[in-house]
C-alpha positions in Angstrom: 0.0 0.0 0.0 1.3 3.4 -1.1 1.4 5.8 1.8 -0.3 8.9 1.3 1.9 12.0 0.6 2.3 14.9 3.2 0.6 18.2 2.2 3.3 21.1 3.1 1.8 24.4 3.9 3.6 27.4 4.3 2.1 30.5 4.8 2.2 34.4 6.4 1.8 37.9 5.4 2.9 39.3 2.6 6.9 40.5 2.2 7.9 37.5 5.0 9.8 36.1 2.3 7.9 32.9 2.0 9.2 32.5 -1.9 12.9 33.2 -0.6 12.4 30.6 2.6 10.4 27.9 -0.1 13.2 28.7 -2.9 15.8 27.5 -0.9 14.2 24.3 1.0 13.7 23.6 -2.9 17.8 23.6 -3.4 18.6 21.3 -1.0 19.3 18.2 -3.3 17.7 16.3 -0.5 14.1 17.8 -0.8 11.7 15.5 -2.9 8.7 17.9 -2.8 6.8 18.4 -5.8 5.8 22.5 -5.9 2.3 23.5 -6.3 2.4 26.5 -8.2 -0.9 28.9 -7.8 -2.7 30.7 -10.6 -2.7 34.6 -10.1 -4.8 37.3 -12.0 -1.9 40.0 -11.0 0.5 40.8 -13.3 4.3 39.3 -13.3 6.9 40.8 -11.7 9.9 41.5 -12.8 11.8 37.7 -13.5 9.1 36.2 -13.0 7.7 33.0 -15.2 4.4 31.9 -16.5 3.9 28.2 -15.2 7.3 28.5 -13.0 6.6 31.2 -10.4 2.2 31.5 -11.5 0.7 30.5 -13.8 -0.5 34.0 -15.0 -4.4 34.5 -16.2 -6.9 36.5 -16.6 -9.9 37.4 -14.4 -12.4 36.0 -16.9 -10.0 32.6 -17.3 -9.8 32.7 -13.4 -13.5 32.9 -12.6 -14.1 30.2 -15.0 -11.5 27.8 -13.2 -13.6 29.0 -9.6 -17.6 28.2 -11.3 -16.1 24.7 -12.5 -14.5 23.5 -8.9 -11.2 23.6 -10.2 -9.5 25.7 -7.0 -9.0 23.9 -3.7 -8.3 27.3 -2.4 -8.7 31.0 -3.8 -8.9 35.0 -2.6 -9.1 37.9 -3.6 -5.8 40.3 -2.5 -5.5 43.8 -3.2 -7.4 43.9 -6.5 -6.0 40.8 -7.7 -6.9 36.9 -7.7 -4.4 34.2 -6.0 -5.5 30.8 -5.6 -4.8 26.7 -6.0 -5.9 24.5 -8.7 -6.6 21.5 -7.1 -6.9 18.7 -9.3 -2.7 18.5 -9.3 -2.6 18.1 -5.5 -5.1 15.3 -5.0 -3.0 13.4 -7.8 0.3 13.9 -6.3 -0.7 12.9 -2.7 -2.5 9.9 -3.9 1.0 8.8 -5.7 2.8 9.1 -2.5 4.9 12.2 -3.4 4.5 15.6 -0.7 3.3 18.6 -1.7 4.6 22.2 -0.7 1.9 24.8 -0.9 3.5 28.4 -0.6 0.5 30.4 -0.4 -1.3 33.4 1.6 -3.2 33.3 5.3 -7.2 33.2 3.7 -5.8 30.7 0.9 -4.3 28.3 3.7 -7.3 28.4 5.6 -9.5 27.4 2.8 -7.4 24.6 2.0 -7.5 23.7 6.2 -11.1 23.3 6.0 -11.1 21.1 2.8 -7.6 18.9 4.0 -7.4 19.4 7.8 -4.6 16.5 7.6 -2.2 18.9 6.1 1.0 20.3 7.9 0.7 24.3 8.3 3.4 26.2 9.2 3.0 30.3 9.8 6.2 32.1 8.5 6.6 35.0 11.0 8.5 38.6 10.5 11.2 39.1 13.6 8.6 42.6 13.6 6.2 44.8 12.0 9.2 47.4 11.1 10.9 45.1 9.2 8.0 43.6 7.5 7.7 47.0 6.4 11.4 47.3 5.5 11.2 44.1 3.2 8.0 44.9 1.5 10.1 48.5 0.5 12.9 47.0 -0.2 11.1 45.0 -3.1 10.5 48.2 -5.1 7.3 47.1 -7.1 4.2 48.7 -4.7 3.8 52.1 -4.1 3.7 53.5 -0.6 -0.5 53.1 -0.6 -0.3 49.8 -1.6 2.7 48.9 1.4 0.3 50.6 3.5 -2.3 48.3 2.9 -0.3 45.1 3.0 1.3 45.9 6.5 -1.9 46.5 7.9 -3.7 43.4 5.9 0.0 41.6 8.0 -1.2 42.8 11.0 -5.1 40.9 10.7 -3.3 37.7 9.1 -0.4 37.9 12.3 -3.6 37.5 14.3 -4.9 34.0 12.7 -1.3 32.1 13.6 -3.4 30.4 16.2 -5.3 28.1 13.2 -1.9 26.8 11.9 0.1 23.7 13.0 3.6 25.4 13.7 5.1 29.1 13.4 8.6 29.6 12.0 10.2 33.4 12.3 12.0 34.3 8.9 15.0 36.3 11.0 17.9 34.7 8.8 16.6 32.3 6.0 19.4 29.5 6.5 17.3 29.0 10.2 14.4 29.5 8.9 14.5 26.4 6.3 16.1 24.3 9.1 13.0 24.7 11.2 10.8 23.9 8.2 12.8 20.8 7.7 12.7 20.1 11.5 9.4 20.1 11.3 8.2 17.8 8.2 11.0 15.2 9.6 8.6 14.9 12.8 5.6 14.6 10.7 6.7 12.3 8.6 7.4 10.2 12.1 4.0 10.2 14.0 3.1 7.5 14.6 -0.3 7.8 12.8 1.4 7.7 9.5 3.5 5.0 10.2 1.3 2.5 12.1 -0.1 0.6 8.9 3.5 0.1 7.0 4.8 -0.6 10.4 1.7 -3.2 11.1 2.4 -4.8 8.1 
């Protein structure tokens, strides 16, 4: 009997630097984790690439994937959709591979209430200030829009307490060890491993 795979949640406000922290658990030539990769109606940043980093669509194309069922998760975020087609996450956990979700707080939530067995980790900023300082730092939102996502970080801080684990981002090297740290112990509870041990 295949074991089921382990669905990987990572999540927080946004600027944390969950693409940094997931980016390099993805590195490590030890990691076996096949990437969901979320569909987005906002435009792509700078480097960015369509079916790599989002799979980039439009709202029409977007609300059409929501009326068929085809998103385990989606929200709407400062004027633009995010969300998880779903279809590839029920395959690959089914074949026994883990998934790694990298998404935001309302997404993770949604996905909590449709997969509560799912491993959810909250990626924390050391403080407010240098949330702030990151989100700058990027260059691509105007000062409104920063304004709106620290105090949007603020609300989403506040729902930690729905989520399995939290990890601070202060140095990203730490940061990944946690995350590994953590899927190690899940992958040993004993309610995984009872049936193959059993057998």
């Amino acid at each position: 009997m295949t074991q089921r795979g382990l669905l990987i949640v990572l999540s927080g406000p946004s600027g944390v630097g969950k693409g940094t922290v997931r980016k390099a658990i993805f590195e490590d030539d030890g990691v076996d984790f096949r990437y969901s990769i979320s569909a987005t109606t906002r435009k792509p940043r700078v480097g960015e690439v369509d079916g790599q980093d989002y799979f980039f669509v439009t709202r029409e194309q977007f609300e059409e994937k929501i009326q068929a069922g085809d998103m385990l998760e989606y929200a709407e975020y400062v004027g633009n959709y995010y969300g998880t087609p779903r279809s590839f996450i029920d395959e690959t956990l089914a074949s026994g591979r883990d998934v790694f979700l990298e998404i935001d707080v309302q997404g993770a939530l949604q996905v909590k209430t449709k997969m509560p067995e799912g491993v959810y980790i909250f990626l924390t900023p050391p403080d407010i200030k240098n949330l702030r300082s990151r989100l700058e730092g990027r260059g691509t939102d105007s000062p409104e829009v920063i304004d709106q996502r620290v105090e949007a970080a603020k609300d989403e801080l506040k729902k930690m307490i729905n989520y399995n684990y939290a990890v601070e981002n202060d140095i990203v090297e730490r940061a990944v060890d946690r995350i590994k740290a953590i899927i190690t112990a899940e992958r040993l509870k004993v309610s995984r491993v009872f049936d193959q041990i059993a057998e």
